[in-house]
MDAnalysis code that builds the backbone (N, CA, C; Angstrom):
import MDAnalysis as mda
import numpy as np

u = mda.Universe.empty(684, n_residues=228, atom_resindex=np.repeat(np.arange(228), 3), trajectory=True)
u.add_TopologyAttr("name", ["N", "CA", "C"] * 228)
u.add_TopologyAttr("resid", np.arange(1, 229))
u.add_TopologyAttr("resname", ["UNK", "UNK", "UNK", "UNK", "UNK", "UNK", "UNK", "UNK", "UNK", "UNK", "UNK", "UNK", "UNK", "UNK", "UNK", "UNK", "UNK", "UNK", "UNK", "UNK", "UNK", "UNK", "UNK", "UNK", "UNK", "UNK", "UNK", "UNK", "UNK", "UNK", "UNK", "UNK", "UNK", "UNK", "UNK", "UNK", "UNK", "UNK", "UNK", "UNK", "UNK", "UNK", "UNK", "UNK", "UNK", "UNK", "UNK", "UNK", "UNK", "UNK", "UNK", "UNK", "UNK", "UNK", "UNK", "UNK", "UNK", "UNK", "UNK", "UNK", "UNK", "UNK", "UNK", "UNK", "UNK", "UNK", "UNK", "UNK", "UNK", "UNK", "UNK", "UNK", "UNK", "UNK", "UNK", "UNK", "UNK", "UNK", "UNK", "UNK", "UNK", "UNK", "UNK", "UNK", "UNK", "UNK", "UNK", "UNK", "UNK", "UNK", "UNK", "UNK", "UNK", "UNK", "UNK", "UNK", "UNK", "UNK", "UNK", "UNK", "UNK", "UNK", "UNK", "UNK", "UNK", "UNK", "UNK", "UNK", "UNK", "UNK", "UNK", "UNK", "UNK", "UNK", "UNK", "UNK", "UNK", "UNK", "UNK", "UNK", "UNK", "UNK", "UNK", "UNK", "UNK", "UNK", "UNK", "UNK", "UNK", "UNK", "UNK", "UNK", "UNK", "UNK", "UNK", "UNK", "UNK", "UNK", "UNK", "UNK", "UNK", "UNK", "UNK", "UNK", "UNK", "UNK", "UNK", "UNK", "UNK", "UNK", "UNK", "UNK", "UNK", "UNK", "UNK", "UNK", "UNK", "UNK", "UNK", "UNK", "UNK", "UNK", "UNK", "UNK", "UNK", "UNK", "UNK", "UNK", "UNK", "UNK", "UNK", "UNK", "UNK", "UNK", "UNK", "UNK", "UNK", "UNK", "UNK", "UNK", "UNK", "UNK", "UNK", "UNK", "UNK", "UNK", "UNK", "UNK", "UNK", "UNK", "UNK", "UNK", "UNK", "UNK", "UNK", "UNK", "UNK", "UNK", "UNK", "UNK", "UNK", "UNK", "UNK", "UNK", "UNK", "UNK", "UNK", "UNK", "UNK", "UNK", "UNK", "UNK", "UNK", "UNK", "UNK", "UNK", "UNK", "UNK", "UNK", "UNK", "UNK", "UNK", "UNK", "UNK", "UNK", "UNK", "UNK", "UNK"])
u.atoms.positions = np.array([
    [15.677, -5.816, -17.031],
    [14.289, -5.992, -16.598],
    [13.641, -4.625, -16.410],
    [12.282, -4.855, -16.975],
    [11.508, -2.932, -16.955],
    [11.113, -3.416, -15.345],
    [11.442, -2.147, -14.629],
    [11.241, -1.849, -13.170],
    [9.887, -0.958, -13.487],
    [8.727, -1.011, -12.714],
    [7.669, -0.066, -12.670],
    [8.164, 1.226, -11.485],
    [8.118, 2.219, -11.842],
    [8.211, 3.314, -10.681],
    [7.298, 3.122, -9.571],
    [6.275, 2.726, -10.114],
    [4.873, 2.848, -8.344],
    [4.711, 1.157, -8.314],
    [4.404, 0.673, -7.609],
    [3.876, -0.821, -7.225],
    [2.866, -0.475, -5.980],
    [1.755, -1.280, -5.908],
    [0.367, -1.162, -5.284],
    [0.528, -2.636, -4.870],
    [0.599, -3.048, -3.596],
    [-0.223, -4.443, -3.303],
    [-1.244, -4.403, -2.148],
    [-2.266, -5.399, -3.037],
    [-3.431, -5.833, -1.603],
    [-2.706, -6.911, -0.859],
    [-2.118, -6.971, 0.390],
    [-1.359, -8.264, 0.851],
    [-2.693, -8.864, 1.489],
    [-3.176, -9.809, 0.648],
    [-4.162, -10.625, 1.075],
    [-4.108, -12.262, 1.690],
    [-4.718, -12.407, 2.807],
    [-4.368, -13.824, 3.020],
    [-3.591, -13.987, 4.011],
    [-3.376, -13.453, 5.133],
    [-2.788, -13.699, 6.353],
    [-3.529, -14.457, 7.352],
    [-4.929, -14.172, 7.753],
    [-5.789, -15.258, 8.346],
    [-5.569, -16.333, 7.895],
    [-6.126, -16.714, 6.764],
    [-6.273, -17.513, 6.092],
    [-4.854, -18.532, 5.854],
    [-3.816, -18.285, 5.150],
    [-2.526, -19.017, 5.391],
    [-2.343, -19.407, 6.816],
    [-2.528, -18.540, 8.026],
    [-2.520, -19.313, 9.488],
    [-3.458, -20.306, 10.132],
    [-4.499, -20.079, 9.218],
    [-5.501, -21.271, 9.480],
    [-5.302, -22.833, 8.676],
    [-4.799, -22.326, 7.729],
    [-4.052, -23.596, 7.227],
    [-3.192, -24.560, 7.879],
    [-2.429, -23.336, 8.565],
    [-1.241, -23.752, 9.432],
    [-1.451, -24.188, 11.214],
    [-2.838, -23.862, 10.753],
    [-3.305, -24.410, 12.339],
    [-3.275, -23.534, 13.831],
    [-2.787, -22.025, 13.072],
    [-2.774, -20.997, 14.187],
    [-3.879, -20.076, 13.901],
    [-3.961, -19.223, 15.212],
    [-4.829, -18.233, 15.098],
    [-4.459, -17.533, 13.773],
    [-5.519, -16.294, 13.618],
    [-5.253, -15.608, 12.570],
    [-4.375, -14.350, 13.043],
    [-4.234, -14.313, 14.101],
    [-3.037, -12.956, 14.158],
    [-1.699, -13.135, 14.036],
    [-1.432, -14.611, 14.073],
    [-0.200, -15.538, 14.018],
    [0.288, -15.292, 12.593],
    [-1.100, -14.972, 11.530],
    [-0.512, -14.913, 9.901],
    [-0.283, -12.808, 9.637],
    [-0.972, -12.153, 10.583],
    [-0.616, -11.093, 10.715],
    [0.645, -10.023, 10.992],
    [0.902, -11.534, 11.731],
    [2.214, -11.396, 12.350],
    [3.518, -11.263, 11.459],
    [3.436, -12.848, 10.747],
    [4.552, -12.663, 9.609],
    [4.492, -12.319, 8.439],
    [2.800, -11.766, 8.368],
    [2.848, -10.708, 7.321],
    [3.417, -9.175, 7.439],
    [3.467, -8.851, 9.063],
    [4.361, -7.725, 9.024],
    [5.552, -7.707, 8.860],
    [6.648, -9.209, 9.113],
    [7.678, -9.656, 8.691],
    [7.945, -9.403, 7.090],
    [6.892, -10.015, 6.247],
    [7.249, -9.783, 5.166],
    [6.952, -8.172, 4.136],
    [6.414, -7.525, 4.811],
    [6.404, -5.775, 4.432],
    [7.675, -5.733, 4.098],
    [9.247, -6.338, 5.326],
    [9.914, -5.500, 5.323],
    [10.396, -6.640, 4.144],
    [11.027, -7.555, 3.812],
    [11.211, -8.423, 3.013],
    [10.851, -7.763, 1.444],
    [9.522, -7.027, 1.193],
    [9.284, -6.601, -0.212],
    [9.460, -5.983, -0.084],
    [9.417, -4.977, 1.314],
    [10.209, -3.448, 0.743],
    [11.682, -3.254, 0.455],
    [12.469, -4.067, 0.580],
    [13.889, -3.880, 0.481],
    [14.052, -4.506, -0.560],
    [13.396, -5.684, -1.180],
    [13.396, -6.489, -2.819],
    [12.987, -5.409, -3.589],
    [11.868, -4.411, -2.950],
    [11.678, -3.412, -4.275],
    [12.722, -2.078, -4.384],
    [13.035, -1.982, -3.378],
    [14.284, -0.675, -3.073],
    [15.217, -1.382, -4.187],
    [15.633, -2.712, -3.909],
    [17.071, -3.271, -4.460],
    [16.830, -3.109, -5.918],
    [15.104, -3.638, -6.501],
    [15.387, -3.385, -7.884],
    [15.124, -1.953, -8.509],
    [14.767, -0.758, -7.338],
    [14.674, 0.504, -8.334],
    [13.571, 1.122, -8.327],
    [12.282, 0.307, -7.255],
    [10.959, 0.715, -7.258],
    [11.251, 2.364, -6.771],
    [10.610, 3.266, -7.456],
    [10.822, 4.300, -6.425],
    [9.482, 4.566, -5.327],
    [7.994, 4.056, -5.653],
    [7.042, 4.189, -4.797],
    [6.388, 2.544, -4.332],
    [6.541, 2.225, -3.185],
    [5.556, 1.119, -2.619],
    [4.424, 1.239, -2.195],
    [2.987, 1.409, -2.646],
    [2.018, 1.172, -1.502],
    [1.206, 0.257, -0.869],
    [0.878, -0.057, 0.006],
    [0.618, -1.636, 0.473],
    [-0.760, -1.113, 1.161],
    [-2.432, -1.963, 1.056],
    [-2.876, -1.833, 1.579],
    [-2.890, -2.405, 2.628],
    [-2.890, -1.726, 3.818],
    [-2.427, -2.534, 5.674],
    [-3.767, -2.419, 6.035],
    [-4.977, -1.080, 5.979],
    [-6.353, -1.425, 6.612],
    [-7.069, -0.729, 6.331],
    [-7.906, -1.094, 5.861],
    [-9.170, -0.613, 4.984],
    [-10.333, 0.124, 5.329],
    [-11.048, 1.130, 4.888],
    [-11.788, 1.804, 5.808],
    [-13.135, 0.096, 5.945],
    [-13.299, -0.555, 5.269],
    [-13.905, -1.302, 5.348],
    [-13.379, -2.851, 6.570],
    [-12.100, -2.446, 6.961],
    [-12.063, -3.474, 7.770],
    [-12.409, -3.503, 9.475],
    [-12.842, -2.359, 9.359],
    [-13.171, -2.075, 10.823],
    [-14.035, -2.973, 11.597],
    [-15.268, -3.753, 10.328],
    [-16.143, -5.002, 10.212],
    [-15.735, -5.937, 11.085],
    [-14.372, -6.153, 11.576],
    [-13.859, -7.411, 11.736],
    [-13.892, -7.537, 13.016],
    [-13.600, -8.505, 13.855],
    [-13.672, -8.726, 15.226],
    [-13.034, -7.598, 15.515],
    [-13.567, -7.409, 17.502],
    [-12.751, -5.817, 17.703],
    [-11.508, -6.698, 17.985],
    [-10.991, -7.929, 18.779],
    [-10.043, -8.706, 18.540],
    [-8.725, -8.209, 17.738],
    [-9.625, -8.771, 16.376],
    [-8.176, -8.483, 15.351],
    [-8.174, -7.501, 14.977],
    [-9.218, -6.223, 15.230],
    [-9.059, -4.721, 15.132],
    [-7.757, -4.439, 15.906],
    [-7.871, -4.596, 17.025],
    [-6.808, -3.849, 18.212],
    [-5.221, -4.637, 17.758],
    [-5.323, -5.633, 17.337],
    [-4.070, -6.630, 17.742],
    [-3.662, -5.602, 15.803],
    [-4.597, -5.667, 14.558],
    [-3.662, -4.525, 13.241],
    [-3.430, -3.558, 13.672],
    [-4.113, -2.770, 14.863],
    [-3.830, -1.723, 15.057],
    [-1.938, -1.518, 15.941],
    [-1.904, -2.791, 16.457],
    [-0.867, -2.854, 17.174],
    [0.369, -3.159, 16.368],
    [0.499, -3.440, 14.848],
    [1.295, -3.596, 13.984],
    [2.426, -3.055, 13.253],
    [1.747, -1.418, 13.377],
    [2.808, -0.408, 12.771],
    [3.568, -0.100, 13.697],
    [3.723, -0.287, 15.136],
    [4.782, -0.130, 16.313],
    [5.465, -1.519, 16.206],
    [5.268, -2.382, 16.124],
    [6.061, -3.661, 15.959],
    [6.830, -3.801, 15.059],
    [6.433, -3.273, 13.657],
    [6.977, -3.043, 12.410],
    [8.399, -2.138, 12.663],
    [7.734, -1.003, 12.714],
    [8.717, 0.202, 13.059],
    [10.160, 0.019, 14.189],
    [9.362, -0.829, 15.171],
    [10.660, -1.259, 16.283],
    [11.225, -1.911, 15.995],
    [11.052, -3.059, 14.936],
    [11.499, -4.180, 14.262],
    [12.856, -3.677, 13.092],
    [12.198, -2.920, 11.769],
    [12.617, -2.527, 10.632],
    [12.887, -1.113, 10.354],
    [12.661, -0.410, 11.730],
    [12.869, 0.924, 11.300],
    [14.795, 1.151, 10.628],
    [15.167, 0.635, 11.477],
    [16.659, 1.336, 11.612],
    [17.438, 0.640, 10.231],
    [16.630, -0.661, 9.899],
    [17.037, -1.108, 8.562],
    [16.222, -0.154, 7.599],
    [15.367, 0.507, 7.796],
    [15.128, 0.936, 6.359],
    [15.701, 2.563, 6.438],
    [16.208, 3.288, 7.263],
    [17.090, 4.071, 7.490],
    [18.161, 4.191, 6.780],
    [18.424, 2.803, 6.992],
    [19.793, 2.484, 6.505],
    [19.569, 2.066, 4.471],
    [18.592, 1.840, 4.813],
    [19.028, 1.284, 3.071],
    [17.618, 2.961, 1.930],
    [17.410, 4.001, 3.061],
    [17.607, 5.433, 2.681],
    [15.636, 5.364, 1.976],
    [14.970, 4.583, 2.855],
    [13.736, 3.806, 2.066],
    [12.909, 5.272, 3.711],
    [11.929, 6.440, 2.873],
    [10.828, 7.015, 3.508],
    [9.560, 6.516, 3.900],
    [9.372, 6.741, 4.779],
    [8.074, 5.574, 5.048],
    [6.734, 7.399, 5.122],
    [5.748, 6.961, 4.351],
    [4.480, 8.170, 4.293],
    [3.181, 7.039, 4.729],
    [1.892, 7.441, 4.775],
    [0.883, 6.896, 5.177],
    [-0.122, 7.964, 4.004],
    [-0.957, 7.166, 3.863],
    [-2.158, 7.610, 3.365],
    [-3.338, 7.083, 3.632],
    [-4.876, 7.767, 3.860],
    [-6.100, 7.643, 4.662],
    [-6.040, 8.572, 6.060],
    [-6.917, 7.984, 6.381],
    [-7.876, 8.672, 7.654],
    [-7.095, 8.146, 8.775],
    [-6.129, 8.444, 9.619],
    [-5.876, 8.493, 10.692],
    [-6.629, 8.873, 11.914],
    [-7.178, 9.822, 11.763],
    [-7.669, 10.866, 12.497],
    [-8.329, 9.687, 13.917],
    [-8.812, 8.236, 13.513],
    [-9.707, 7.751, 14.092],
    [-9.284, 6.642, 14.158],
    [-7.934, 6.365, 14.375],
    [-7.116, 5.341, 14.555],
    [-6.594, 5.747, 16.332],
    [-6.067, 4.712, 16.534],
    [-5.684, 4.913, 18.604],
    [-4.572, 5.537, 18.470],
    [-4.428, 6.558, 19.554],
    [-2.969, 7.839, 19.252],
    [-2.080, 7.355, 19.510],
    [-1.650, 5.845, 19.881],
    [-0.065, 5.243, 19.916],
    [-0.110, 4.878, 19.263],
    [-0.985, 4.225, 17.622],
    [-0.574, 3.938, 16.793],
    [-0.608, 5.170, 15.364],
    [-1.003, 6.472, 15.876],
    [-0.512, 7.503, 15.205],
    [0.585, 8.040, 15.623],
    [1.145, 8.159, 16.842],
    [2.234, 8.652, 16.983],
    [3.572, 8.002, 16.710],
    [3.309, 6.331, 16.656],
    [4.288, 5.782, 16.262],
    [4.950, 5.778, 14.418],
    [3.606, 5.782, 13.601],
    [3.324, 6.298, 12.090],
    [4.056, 7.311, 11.928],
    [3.841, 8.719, 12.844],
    [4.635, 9.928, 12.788],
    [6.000, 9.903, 13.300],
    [6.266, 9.629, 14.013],
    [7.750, 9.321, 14.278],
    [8.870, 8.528, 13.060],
    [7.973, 7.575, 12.731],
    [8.438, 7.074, 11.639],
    [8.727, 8.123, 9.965],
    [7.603, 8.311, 10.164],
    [7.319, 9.621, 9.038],
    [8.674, 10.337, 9.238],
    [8.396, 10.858, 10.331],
    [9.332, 12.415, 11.104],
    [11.191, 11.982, 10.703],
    [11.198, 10.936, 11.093],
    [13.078, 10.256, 11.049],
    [13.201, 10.141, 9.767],
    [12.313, 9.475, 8.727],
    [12.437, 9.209, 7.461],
    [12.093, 10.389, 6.288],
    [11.623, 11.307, 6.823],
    [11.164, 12.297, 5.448],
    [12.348, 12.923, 4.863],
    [13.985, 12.398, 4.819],
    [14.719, 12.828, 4.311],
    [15.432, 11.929, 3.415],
    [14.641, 10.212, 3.091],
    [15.188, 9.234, 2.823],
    [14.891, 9.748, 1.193],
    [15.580, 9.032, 0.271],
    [15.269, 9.776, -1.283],
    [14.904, 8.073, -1.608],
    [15.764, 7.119, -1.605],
    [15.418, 6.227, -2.390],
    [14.511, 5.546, -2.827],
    [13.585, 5.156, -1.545],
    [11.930, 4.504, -2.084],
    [11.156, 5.202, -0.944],
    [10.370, 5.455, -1.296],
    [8.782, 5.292, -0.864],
    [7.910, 4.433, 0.138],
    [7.539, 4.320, 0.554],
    [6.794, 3.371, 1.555],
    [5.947, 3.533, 2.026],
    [4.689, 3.427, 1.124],
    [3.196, 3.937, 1.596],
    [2.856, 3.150, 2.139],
    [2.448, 3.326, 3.242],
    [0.915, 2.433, 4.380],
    [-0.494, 3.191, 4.074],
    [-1.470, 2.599, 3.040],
    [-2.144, 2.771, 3.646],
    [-3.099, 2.475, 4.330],
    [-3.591, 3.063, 5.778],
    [-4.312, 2.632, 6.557],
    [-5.174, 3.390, 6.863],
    [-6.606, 3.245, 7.270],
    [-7.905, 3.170, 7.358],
    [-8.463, 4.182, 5.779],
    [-7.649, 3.553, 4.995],
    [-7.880, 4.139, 3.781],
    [-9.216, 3.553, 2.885],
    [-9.580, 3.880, 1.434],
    [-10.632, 3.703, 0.742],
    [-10.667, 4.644, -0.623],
    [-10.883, 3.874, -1.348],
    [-10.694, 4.413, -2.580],
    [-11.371, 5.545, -3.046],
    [-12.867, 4.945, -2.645],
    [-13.751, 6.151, -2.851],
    [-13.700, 7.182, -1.646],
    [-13.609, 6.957, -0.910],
    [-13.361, 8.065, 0.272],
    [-11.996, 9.458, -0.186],
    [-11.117, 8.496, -0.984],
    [-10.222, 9.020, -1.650],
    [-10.720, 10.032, -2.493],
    [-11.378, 9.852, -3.309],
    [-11.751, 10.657, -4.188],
    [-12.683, 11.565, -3.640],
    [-13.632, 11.175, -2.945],
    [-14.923, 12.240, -2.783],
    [-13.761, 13.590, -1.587],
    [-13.097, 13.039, -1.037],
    [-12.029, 13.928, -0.377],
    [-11.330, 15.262, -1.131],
    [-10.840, 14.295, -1.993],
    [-10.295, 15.279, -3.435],
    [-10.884, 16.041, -3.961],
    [-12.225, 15.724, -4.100],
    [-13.771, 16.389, -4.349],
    [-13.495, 17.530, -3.765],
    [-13.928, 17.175, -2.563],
    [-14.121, 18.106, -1.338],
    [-13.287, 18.903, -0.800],
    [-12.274, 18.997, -1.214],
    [-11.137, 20.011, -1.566],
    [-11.464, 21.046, -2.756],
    [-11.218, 20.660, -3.418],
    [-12.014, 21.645, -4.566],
    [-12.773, 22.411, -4.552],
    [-14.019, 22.167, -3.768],
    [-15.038, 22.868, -3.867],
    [-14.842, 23.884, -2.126],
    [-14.284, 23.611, -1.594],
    [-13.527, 24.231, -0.175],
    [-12.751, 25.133, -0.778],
    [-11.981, 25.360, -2.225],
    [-11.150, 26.102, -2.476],
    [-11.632, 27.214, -3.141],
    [-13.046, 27.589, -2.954],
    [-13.835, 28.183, -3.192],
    [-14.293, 28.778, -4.824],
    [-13.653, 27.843, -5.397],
    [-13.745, 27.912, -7.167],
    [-15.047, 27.660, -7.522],
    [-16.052, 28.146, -7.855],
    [-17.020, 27.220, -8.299],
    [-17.083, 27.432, -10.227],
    [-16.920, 26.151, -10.267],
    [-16.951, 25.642, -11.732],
    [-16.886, 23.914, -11.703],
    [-16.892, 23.610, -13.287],
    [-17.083, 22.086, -13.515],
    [-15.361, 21.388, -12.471],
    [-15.155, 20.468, -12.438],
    [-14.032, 19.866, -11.498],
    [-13.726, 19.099, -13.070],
    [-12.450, 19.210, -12.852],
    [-11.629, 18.390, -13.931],
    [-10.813, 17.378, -13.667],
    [-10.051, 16.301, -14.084],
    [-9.030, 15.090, -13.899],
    [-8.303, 16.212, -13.078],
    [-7.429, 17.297, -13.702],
    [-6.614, 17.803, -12.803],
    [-6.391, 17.953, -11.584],
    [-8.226, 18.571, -11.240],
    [-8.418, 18.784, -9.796],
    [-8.061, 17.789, -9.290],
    [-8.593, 16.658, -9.322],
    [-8.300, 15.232, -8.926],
    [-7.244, 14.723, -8.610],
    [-6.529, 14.955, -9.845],
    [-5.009, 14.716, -9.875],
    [-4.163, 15.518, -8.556],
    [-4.138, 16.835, -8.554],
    [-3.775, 17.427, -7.236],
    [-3.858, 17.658, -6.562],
    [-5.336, 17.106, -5.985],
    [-5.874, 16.944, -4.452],
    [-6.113, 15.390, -3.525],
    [-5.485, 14.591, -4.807],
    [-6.111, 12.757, -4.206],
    [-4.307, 12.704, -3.425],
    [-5.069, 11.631, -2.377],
    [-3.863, 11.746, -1.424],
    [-2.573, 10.977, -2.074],
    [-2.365, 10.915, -3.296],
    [-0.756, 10.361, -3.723],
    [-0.618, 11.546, -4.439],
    [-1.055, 12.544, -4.636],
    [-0.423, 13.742, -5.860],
    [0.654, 13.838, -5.938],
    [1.359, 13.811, -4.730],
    [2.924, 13.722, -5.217],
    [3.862, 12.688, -5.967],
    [2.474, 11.943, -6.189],
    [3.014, 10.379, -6.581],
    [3.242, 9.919, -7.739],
    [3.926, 9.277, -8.694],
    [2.920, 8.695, -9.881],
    [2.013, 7.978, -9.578],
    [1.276, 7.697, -10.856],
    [-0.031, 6.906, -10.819],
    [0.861, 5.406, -10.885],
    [-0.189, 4.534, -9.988],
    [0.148, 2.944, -10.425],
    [0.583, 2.877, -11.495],
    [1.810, 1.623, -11.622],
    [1.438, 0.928, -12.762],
    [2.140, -0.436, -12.561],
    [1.548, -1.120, -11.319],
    [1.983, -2.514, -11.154],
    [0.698, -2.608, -10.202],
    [-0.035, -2.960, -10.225],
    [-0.661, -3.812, -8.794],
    [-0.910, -5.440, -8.513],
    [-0.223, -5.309, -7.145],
    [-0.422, -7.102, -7.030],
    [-1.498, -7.161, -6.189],
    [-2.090, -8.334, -6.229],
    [-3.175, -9.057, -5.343],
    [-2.586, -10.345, -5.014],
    [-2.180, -10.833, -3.457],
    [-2.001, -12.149, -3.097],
    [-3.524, -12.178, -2.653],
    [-3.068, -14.069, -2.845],
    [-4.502, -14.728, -2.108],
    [-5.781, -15.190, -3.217],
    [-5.141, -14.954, -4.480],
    [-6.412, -14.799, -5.463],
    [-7.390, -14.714, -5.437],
    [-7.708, -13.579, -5.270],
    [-8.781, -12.806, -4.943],
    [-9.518, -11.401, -6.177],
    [-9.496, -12.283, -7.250],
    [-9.960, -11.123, -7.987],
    [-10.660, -9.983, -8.214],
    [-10.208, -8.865, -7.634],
    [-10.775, -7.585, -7.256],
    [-10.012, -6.483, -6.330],
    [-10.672, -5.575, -6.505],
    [-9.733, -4.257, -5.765],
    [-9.996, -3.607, -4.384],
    [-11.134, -4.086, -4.104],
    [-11.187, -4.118, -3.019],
    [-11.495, -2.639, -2.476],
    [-11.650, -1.835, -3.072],
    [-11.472, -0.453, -2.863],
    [-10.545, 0.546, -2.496],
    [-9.371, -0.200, -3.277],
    [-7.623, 0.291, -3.660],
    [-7.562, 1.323, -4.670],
    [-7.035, 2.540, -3.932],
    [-6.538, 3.058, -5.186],
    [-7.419, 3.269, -6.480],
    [-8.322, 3.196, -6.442],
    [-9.326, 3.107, -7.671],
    [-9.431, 4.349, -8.666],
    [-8.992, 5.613, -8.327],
    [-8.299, 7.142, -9.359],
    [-6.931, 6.318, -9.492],
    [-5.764, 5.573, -8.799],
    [-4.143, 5.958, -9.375],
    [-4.467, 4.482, -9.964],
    [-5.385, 3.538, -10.119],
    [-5.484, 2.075, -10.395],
    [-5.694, 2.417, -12.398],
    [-6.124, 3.674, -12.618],
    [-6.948, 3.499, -13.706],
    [-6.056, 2.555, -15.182],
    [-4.751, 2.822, -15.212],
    [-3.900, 2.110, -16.420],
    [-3.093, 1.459, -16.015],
    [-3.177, 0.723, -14.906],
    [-2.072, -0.156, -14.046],
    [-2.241, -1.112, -14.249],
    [-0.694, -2.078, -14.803],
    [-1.116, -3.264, -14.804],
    [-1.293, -4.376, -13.796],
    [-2.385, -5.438, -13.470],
    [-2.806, -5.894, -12.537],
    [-2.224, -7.133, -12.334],
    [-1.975, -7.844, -11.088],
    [-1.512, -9.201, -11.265],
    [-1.684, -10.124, -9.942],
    [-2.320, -11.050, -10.256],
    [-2.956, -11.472, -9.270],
    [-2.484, -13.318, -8.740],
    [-2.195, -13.235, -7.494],
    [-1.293, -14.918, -6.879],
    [-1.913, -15.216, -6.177],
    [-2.053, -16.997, -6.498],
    [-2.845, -17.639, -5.383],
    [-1.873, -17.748, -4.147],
    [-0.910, -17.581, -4.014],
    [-0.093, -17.680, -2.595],
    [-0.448, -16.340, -1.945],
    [-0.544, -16.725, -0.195],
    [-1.069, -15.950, 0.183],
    [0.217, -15.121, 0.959],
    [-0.102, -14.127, 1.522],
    [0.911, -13.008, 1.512],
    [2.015, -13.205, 2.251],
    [1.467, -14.116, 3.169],
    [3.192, -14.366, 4.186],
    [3.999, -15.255, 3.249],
    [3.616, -16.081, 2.234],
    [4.286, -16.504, 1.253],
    [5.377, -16.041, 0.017],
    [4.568, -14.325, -0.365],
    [4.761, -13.912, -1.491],
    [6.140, -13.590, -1.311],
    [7.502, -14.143, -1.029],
    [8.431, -13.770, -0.302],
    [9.415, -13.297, -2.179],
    [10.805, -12.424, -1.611],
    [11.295, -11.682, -3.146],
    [11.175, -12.515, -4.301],
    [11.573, -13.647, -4.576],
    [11.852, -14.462, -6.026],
    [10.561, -14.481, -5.900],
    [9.225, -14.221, -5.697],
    [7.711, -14.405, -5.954],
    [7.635, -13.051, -6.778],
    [8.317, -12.328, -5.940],
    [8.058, -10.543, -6.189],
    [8.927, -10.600, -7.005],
    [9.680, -10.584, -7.481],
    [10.994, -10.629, -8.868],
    [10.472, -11.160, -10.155],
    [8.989, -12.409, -9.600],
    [8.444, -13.122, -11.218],
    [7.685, -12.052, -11.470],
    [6.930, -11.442, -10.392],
    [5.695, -10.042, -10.821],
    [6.949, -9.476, -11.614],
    [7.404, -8.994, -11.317],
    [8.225, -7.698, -11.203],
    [8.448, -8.045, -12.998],
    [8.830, -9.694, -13.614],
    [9.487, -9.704, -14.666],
    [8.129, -9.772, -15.914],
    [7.180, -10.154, -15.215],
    [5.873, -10.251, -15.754],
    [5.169, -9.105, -16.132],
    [5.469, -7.945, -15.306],
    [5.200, -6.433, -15.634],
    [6.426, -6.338, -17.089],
    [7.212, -6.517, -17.075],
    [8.198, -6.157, -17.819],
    [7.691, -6.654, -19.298],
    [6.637, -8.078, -19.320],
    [6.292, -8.823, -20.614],
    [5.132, -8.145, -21.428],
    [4.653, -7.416, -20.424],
    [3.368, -6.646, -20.631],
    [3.333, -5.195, -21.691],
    [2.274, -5.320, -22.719],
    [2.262, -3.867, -23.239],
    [1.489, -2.997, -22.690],
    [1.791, -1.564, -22.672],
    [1.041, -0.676, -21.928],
    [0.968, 0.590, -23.090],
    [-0.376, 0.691, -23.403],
    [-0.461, 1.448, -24.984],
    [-1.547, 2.221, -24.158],
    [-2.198, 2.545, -22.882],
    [-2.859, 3.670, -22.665],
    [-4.046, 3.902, -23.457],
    [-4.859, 2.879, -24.283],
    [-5.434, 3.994, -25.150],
    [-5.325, 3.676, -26.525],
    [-3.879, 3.900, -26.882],
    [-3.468, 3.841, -27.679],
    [-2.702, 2.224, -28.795],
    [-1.821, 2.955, -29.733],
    [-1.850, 1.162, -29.989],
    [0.258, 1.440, -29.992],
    [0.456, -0.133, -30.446],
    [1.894, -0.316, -30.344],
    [2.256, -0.828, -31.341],
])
């Protein structure tokens, strides 16, 4: 089976699946942080070397302050939960976006995590949170022109100032919840990635869901441009 090196998901649909189910919506928040750890260890097992998951959006701030405070309370639950398993199975956990303006126990818990794991080699484990695609880029921008060069800006610049540079570019993205669109993901590492999109919503998307993506990327041609 072709393994993609980077995988991107919008985990969409956690309200929503708990309202089905007749609970609040932080109830589907809940075992959507359950299942982070569930795909991150299905993608470690098959070889992924980068995960990134969008967790919160510079655009979700919109939302009740409610379920603001209770996502914000997620990456410490996570971490107390799955840290010591993903230690163990050698998986780095990084963040990407704007922290800066997130509550400092849920940055310091991010960094700690960071701090224990930046020696793990096997996968990757991007969060990102209070992130944005375009914010992404005009950032990258704005590096550039801080670096006091003045001339035209090229892909390159881009390339080594957008916050995954160390990364490859996508080339899997899932969407649970069918929801066709990006939402403002990744939209520079999105550009030749192939996309794939499930009506089950994310506390659902459990590994044999993630194993059909995974084999469905594999059916796919990827000619860039070019032909095959």
């Amino acid at each position: 089976m072709l393994i993609p090196n980077h995988v991107a998901i919008i985990m969409d649909g956690n309200g929503r699946w708990a309202q089905k189910m007749g609970k609040p919506r932080s109830y589907g928040h809940y075992f959507g942080t359950d299942n982070v750890r569930n795909i991150a260890i299905e993608a470690n097992r098959l070889g992924v070397k980068v995960l990134t998951l969008y967790a919160f959006s510079t655009e979700n701030w919109k939302r009740p302050q409610e379920e603001v405070n209770y996502l914000m309370s997620l990456p410490a639950l996570f971490i107390d939960k799955f840290l010591k398993e993903l230690m163990e199975k050698d998986i780095r956990i990084s963040t990407i976006g704007d922290l800066s303006t997130l509550p400092a126990s849920t940055v310091k818990v991010l960094q700690k995590a960071i701090d224990e794991t930046k020696d793990n080699k096997s996968m990757t484990l991007i969060f990102a949170i209070n992130y944005g695609g375009r914010d992404d880029i005009v950032q990258a921008v704005n590096k550039v022109i801080k670096s006091g060069e003045v001339r035209e800006i090229s892909e390159k610049d881009i390339n080594v100032n957008i916050s995954t540079a160390q990364y490859p570019d996508v080339d899997f993205m899932i969407r649970t919840s069918l929801d066709y669109r990006l939402s403002n993901f990744l939209l520079w590492q999105l550009s030749y990635a192939e996309l794939y999109f499930t009506d089950c919503y994310w506390p659902e998307f459990d590994a044999e869901r993630f194993d059909l993506a995974i084999e469905e990327y594999g059916r796919r041609q990827r000619r860039f441009g070019g032909l095959k």
